[in-house]
C-alpha positions in Angstrom: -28.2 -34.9 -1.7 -28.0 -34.5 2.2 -26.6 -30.6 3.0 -23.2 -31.7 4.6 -22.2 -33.8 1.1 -22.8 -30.2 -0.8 -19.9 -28.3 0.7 -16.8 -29.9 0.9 -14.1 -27.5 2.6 -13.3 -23.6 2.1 -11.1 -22.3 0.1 -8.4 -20.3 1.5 -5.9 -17.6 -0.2 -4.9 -14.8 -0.2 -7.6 -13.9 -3.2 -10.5 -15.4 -1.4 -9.2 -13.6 2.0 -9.8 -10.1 0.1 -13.6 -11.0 -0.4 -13.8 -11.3 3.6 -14.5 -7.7 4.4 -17.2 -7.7 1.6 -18.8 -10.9 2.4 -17.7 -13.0 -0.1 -16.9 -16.9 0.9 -15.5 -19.3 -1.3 -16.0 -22.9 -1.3 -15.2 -26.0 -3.0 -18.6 -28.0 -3.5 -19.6 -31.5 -4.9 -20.0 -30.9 -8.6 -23.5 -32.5 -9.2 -24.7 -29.8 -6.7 -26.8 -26.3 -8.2 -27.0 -22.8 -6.9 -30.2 -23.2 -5.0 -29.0 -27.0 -2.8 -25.7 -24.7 -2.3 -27.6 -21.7 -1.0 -30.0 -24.0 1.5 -27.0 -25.8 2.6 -24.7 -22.5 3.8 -27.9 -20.7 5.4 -28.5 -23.7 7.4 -25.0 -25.1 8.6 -23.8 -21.6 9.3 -26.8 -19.9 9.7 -26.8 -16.6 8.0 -28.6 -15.3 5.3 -27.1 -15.4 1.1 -27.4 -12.7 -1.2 -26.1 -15.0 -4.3 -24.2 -17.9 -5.2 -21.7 -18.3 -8.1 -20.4 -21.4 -9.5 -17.2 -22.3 -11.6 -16.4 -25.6 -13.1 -12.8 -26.5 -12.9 -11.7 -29.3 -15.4 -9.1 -31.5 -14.8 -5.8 -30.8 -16.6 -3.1 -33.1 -17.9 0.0 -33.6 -15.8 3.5 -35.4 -16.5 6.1 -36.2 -14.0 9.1 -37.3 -16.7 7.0 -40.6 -18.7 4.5 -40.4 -16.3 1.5 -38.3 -17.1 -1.5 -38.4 -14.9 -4.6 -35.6 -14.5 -5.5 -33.1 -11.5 -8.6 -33.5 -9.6 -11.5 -31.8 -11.4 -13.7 -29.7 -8.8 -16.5 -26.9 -8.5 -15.7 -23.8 -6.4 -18.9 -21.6 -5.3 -18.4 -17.9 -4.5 -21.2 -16.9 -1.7 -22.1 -13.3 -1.3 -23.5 -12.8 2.6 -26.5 -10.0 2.8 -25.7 -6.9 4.0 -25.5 -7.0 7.4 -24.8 -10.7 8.1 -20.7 -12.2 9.4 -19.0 -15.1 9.3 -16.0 -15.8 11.3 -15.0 -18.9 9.0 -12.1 -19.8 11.1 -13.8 -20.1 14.2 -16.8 -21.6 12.9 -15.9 -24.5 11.0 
């Protein structure tokens, strides 16, 4: 898998703006991705150094709109913890 198909877009709340102070980035990645082709990808394309990568697997859930019923996208989301010492400005550097 090629390092700009891993990471697909940030994720951005007011939750995941919290974790900015401490270092912690969250990202919505291609699910057939692991922790370690997550960790290479980040350190390169932003080039900084990771401390650890966590990974949740969101399923998709069953939606109706009146008769109609239909699923949400299923998706991974990847919380990345920077070393100490390393910032990202992920507004200005995407």
């Amino acid at each position: 898998m090629h390092l700009t198909e891993v990471i697909k877009k940030p994720l951005l709340s007011e939750k995941t703006y919290v974790g900015h102070a401490d270092g912690e980035y969250t990202f919505i990645v291609d699910k057939r991705a692991n922790k370690v082709q997550i960790k290479k990808a980040f350190e390169e394309i932003f080039k900084v150094k990771i401390k650890t990568v966590r990974t949740m697997n969101y399923d998709a859930k069953e939606k109706r709109m009146g008769k109609f019923v239909g699923k949400t996208v299923s998706y991974k989301k990847a919380i990345i913890i920077l070393a100490e010492g390393e910032k990202l400005d992920l507004l200005n550097d995407l």
